[in-house]
Structures are given as structure tokens and as C-alpha cells.
C-alpha positions as CSV (number, residue, x, y, z in Angstrom):
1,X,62.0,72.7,42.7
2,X,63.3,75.2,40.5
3,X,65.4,78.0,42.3
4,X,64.7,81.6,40.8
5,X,66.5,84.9,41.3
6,X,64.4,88.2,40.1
7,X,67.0,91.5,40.5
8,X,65.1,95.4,40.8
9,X,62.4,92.8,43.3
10,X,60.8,95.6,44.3
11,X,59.8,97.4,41.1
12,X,56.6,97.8,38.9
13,X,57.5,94.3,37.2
14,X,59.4,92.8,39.7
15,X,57.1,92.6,41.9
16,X,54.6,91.1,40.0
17,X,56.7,88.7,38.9
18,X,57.3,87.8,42.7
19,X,53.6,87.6,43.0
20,X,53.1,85.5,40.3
21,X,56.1,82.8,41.0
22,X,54.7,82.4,44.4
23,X,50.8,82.1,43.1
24,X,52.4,79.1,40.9
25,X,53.6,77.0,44.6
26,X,56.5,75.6,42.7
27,X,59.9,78.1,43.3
28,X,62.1,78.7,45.4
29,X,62.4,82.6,45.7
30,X,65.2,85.5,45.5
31,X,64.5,88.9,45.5
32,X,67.4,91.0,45.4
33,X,67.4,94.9,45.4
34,X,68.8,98.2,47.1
35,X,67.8,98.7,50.8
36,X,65.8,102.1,51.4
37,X,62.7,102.8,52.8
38,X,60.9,101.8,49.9
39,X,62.0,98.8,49.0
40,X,62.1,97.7,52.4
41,X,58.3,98.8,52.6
42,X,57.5,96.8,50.1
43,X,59.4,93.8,50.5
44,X,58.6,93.4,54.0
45,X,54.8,91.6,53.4
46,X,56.7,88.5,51.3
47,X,59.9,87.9,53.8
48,X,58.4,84.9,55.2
49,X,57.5,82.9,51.6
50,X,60.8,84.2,49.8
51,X,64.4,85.1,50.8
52,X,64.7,88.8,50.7
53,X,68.5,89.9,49.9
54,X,69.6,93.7,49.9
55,X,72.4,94.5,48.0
56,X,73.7,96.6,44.7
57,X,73.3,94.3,41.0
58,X,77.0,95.8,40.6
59,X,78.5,94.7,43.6
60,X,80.4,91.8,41.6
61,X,81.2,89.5,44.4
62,X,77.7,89.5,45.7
63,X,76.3,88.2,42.4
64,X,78.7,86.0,42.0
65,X,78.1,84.0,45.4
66,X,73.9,84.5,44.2
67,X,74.5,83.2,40.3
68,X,75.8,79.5,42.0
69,X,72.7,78.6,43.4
70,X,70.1,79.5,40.7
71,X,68.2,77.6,37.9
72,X,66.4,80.9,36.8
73,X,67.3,84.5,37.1
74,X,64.9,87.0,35.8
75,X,67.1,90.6,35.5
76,X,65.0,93.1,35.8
77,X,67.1,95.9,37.9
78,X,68.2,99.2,36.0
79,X,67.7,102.7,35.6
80,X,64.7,103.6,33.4
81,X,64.1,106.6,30.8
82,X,64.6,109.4,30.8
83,X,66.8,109.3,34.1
84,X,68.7,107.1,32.0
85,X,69.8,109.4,29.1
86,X,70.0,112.5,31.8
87,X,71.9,110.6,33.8
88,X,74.3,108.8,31.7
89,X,77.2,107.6,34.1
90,X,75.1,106.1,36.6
91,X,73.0,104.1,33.5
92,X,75.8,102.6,32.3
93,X,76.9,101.3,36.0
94,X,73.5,100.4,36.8
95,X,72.5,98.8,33.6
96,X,75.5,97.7,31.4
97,X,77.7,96.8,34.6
98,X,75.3,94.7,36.2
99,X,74.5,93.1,33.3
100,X,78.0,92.2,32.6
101,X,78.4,90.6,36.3
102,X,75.5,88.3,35.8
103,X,76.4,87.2,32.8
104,X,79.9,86.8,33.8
105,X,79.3,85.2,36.4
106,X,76.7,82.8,34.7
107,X,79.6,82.5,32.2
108,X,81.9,81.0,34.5
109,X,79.8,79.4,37.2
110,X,76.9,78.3,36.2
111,X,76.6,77.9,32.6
112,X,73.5,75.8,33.0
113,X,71.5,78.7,34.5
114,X,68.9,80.7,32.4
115,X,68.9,84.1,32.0
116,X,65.3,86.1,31.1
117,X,66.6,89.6,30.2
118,X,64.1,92.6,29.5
119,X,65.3,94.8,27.0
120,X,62.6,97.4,24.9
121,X,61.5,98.3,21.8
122,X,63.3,101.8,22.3
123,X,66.1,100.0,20.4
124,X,64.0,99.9,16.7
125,X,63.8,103.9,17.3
126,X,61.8,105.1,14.8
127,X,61.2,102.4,12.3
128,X,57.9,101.8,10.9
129,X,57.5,98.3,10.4
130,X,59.6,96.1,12.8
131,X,60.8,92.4,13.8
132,X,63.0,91.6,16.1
133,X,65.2,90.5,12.9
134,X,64.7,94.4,12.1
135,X,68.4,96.1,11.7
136,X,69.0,98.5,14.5
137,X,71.6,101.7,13.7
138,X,71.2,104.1,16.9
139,X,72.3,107.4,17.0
140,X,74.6,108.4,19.9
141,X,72.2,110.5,21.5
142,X,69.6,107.0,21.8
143,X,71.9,106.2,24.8
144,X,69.1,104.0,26.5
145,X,68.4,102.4,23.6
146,X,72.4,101.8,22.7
147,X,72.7,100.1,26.3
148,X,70.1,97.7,25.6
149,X,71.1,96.9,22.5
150,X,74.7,96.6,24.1
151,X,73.5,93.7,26.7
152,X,72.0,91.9,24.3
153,X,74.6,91.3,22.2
154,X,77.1,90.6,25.5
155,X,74.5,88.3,26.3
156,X,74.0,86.2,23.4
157,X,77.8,86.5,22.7
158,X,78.6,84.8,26.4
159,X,75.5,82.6,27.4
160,X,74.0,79.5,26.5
161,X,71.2,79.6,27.9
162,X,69.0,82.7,28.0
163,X,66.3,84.7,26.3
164,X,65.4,88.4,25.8
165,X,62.0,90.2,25.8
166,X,61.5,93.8,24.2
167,X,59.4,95.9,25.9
168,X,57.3,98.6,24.3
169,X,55.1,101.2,26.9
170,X,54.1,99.5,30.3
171,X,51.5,100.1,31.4
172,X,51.2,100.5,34.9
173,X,49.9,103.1,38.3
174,X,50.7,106.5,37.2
175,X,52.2,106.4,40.6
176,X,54.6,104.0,39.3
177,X,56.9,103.9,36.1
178,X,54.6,104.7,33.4
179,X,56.3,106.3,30.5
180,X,54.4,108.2,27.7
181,X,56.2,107.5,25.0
182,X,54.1,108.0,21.8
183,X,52.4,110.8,19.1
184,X,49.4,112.0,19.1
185,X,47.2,110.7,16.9
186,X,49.0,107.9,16.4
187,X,48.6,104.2,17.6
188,X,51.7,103.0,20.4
189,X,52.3,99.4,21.1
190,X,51.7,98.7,24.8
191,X,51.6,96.3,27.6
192,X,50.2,96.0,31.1
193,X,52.7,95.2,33.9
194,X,50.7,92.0,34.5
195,X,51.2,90.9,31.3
196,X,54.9,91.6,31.5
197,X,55.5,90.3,34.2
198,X,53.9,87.1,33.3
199,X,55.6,86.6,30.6
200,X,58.4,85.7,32.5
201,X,57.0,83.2,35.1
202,X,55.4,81.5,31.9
203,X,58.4,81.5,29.8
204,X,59.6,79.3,32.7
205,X,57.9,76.3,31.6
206,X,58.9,76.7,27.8
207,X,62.2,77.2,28.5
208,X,63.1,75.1,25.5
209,X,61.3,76.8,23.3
210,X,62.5,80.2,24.0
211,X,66.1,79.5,24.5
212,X,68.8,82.0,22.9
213,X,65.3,83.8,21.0
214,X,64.8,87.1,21.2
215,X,61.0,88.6,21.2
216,X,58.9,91.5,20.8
217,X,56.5,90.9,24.0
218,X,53.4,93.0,23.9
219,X,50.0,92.9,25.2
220,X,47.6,92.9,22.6
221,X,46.2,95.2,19.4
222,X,48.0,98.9,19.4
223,X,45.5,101.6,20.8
224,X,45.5,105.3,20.4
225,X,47.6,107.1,22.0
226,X,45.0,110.1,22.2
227,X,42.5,107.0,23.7
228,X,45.0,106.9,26.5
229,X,45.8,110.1,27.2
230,X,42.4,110.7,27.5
231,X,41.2,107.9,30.0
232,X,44.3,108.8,32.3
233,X,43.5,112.9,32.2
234,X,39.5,112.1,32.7
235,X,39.8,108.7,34.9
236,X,42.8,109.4,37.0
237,X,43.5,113.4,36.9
238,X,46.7,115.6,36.2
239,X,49.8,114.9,37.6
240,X,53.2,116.2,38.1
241,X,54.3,113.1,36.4
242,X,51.8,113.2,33.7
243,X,53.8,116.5,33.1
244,X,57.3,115.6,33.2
245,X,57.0,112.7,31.2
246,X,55.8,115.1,28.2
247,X,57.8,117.2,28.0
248,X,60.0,114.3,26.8
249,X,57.6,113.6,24.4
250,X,59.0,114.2,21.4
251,X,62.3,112.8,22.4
252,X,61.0,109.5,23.1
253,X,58.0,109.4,20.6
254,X,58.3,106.3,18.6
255,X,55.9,104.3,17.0
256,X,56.4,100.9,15.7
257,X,54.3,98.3,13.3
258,X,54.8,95.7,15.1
259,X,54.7,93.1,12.9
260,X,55.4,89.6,15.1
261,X,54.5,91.2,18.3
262,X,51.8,87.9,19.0
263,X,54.7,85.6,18.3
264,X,55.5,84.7,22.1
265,X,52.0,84.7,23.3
266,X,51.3,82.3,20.7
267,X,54.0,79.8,22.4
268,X,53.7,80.5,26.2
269,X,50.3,81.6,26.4
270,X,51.2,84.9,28.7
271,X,48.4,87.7,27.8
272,X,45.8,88.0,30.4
273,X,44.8,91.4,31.3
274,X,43.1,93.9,28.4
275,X,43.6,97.4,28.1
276,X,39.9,98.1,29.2
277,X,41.2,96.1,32.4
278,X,43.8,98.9,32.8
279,X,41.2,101.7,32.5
280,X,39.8,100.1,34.7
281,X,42.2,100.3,37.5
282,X,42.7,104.2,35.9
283,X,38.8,105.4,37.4
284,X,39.6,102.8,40.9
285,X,43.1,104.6,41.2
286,X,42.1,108.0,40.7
287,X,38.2,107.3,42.7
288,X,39.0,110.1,45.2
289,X,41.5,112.6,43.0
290,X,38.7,115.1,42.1
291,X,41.1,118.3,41.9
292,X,43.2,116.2,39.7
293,X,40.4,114.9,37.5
294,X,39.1,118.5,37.1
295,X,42.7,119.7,36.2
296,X,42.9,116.9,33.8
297,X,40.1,117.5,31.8
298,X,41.2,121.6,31.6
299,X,44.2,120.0,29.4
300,X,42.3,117.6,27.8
301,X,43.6,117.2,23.9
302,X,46.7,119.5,24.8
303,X,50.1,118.7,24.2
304,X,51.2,119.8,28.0
């Protein structure tokens, strides 16, 4: 029985991916995150199937002692965007740090273990047509993007065994850590936390196959990013984070042609959720939000 580590547990991915390694029956289960109130919450319902550890991805002795035991680790803990490029210091300790103790550690003592990282597709900025063979030459402003780009290559530089999945929008709760990153008018590349976090358990079993690759992991066709806008403003309502996040907008809009973006579902087989499955879940999550709903559809089409 394989033994599997996921770090950030209690996130939007992570804890699908805990839901989906236990649905499979054949893992034995880490989930490691901070301990607050949240995570604790949220945790709590799986502490009888898996072993729950609380404790900081940068605390280097901890992961160390963890990295021994483990056949898989699926790193999934850091700080996301914007926070990340407003708060620089504490992305680069978060992100970059941890990321160098588990691949040190790995490194040293356990070079056999495999390491899934998820990086995102933040580091093409704005090219047109990518691959992940696509040169990448970030400004220093693109800090986000830089400290992805700066695991990767400590990763691929120090580890045998590993593989790394870009990311484009994930889609997700507005509740939870969706980012609207795109143009209006324009088509975004997308994927559905599901799917993401599928793709790790899957990659699991093709581990061969996917070892020391790097891909572009999305969840189906691009759709407009109007269409979306649209659904979550009529289906699910205004929010305050519907407004934060655009007021980034144009900071963080970035469109790609994503031209090898079915290459890993084509291998592992990991797309099974559809964006009309996530609008979905937009009219269930917003059934009761009727202020909201009539506040969206006031700013309908608008660029608030």
C-alpha cells in the first residue's frame, strides 16, 4: 500500500484530493496543514480514515521526519494570488521555502519518493500560443509567477523522481479560492477543482509515464470569460469577493492558446466534471442568495 503525503490538506484542492485517495481504498493517508479553526473544522470529519498532522510546510525538521516515510507527496500548500504579490515576504517563505525543504529532504532521504508539484500557467504571462516547452522571461513585478517558475527549476535540478502540473483558473465555490483572472471578451483556459485534483490521484498510477514531465493540466475547451462572469453574477449573486478579485483584473489578465493542454488527459484519463457541471453547482450554491443575485445582475456586463 502506497503511503501518500498531500501538504495545504485542507484547501480547495487538497481536499479533494483527500477525498478522492480515500474513494480509491488503496492509500495510506497524510494530511498536513496549519492548525486554526478552519482547518481544524474541516479536517476533523476524515481523522478516523487518515492521519491528520498540524504543523507549518517550513518547519524543516518536521518535513524532514514526514519525507522518510512516504512513496507519494502531493505539495499543494502555499500562498495564492494576489496575497502572494501583496505580500511578498511571506510568499517566498511560504512557497519557495517549503518547497526547498521537501525537496531537500527528498534529496537526501528519500530519493525514491515522488513528488507531484502544482505550479500555474501564470508563469507563460501573456503569450499567445503556449507549451509547456514555451520560453518563459518574467518581469520582476510577475513575482508569483517568478516563484513558481523558481520551484520548478529547484525541483527538476534536485529530484529524480517527480512531476509538475500548471494550473490555469480553478474553478471552484466563490466562497473558496476562485480567481478571475481573464479579459473580457476573450476566451480563459480553466479547470474545475475536481478535475485538478484528480489529476493527481490518477497521475498516481502512471507514475512512469509522467516522471520528470512537466504539463499544462486543464479541464476541457476554453470558454468565455463574459459566459462566466455572467452565470456567477446571475446564478450565484455579487460578492465582496467577486469585487476584490477585479479589481486585479487587469494585473492578472492573461490569456493563453493553449496548444497541448489535452496532452495529460490523454495519458491518465483525469477530466470528469464539465463546465455546465460547475454552473451547475453556481444556481445550487447561490439557491437562497436572492439580494445577491439581484445585485448581480445590476452589474451585469460591467467591468466592477
Amino acid at each position: 500500500m502506497k503511503k501518500v503525503l498531500v501538504t495545504g490538506a485542507a484547501g480547495t484542492i487538497g481536499l479533494q484530493v483527500i477525498k478522492f485517495l480515500l474513494s480509491e481504498g488503496k492509500y495510506e493517508i497524510a494530511a498536513l496543514d496549519l492548525k486554526n479553526n478552519k482547518t481544524v473544522q474541516v479536517l476533523k470529519k476524515y481523522k478516523k480514515r487518515i492521519n491528520v498532522i498540524y504543523g507549518d510546510v517550513v518547519d524543516r525538521i518536521l518535513i524532514e521526519a514526514l519525507v522518510k516515510d512516504f512513496d507519494i507527496i502531493i505539495h499543494l500548500a502555499g500562498v495564492p494570488m494576489p496575497l502572494a504579490d501583496i505580500k511578498k515576504d511571506l510568499a517566498n517563505e511560504i512557497d519557495y521555502k517549503a518547497c526547498e525543504n521537501i525537496v531537500r529532504a527528498i534529496d537526501y532521504y528519500n530519493p525514491k519518493c515522488h513528488l507531484f508539484y502544482a505550479s500555474s500557467m501564470m508563469v507563460y504571462k501573456d503569450k499567445d500560443k503556449v507549451t509547456v516547452k514555451s520560453a518563459i522571461h518574467l518581469d520582476d513585478y510577475d513575482y508569483y509567477a517568478k516563484m513558481k517558475k523558481n520551484c520548478e527549476d529547484l525541483i527538476k535540478e534536485k529530484l529524480k523522481n517527480y512531476t509538475i502540473y500548471r494550473f490555469p483558473m480553478v474553478l471552484s465555490s466563490v466562497k473558496e479560492s476562485l480567481v478571475l483572472n481573464g479579459k473580457l471578451k476573450e476566451n480563459i483556459n480553466w479547470i474545475t477543482k475536481e478535475d485538478a485534483a484528480y489529476s493527481f490521484v490518477k497521475g498516481i498510477n502512471y507514475l512512469d509515464k509522467l516522471n520528470k514531465k512537466t504539463f499544462n493540466c486543464l479541464g476541457g475547451e476554453a470558454i468565455s470569460y463574459d459566459e462566466l462572469l455572467n452565470h456567477i453574477l446571475e446564478d450565484y449573486g455579487l460578492s465582496w469577493k467577486y469585487v476584490f478579485e477585479r479589481l486585479f483584473m487587469d494585473k492578472y489578465s492573461y490569456d493563453w492558446n493553449c496548444l497541448d493542454g489535452n496532452d495529460l488527459d490523454e495519458l491518465i484519463h483525469y477530466q470528469i466534471s464539465t463546465i455546465d457541471d460547475y454552473y451547475r453547482n453556481l444556481k445550487k450554491w447561490g439557491r437562497k442568495r436572492k439580494l445577491p443575485k439581484f445585485l448581480g445582475k445590476l452589474v451585469r456586463g460591467h467591468k466592477l
